[in-house]
C-alpha positions in Angstrom: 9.9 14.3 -9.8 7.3 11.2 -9.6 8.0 9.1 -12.5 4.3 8.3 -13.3 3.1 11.9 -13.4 2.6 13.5 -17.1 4.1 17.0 -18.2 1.3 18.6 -16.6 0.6 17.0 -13.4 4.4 17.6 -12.6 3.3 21.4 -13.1 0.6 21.0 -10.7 2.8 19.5 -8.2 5.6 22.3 -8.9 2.2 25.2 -9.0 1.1 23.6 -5.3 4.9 23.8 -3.6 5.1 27.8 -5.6 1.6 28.3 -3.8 2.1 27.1 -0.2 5.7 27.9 0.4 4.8 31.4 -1.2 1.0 32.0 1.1 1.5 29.3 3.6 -1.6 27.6 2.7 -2.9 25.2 -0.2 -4.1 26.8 -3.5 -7.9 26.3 -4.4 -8.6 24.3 -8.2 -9.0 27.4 -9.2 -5.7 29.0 -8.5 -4.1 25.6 -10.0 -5.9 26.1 -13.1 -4.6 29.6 -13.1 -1.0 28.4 -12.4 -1.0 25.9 -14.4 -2.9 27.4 -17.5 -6.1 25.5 -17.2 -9.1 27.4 -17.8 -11.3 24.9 -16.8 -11.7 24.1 -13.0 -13.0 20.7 -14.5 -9.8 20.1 -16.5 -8.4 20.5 -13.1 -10.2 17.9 -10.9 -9.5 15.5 -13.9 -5.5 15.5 -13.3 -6.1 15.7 -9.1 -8.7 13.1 -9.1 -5.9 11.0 -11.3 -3.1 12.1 -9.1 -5.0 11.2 -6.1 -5.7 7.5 -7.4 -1.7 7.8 -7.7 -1.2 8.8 -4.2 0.4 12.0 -5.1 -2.3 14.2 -3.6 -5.2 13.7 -0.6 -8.4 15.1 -0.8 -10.5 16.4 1.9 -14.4 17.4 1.1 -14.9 19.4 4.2 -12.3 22.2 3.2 -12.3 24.9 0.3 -8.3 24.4 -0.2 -8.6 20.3 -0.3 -6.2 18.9 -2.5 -2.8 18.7 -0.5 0.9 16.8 -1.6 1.2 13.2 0.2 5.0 13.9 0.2 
């Protein structure tokens, strides 16, 4: 796994690979939250906005599913 990533992010990363290779498509911040245990759809976007600052995600505005892996 990505050295830089904390405990949870590394479970977001593992919850988005479940989610896509399981539905073929990219989970919403909801279903994260849910995979993950986060209540909060806020909590969320806090570790995904970080994540993308890493590099480790890419987010796109125009779409409902937006945060997808980099690699």
């Amino acid at each position: 796994m990505i050295d830089h990533l904390t405990e949870r992010q590394e479970r977001i990363v593992r919850c988005i690979r479940e989610w896509v290779a399981e539905t073929g498509e990219y989970p919403t911040v909801r279903e994260i939250g849910a995979g993950v245990g986060l209540r909060s759809p806020s909590s969320v976007l806090y570790h995904l906005r970080r994540m993308e600052a890493q590099g480790v995600v890419v987010h796109d505005d125009r779409r409902q599913r937006s945060y997808r892996l980099t690699g």
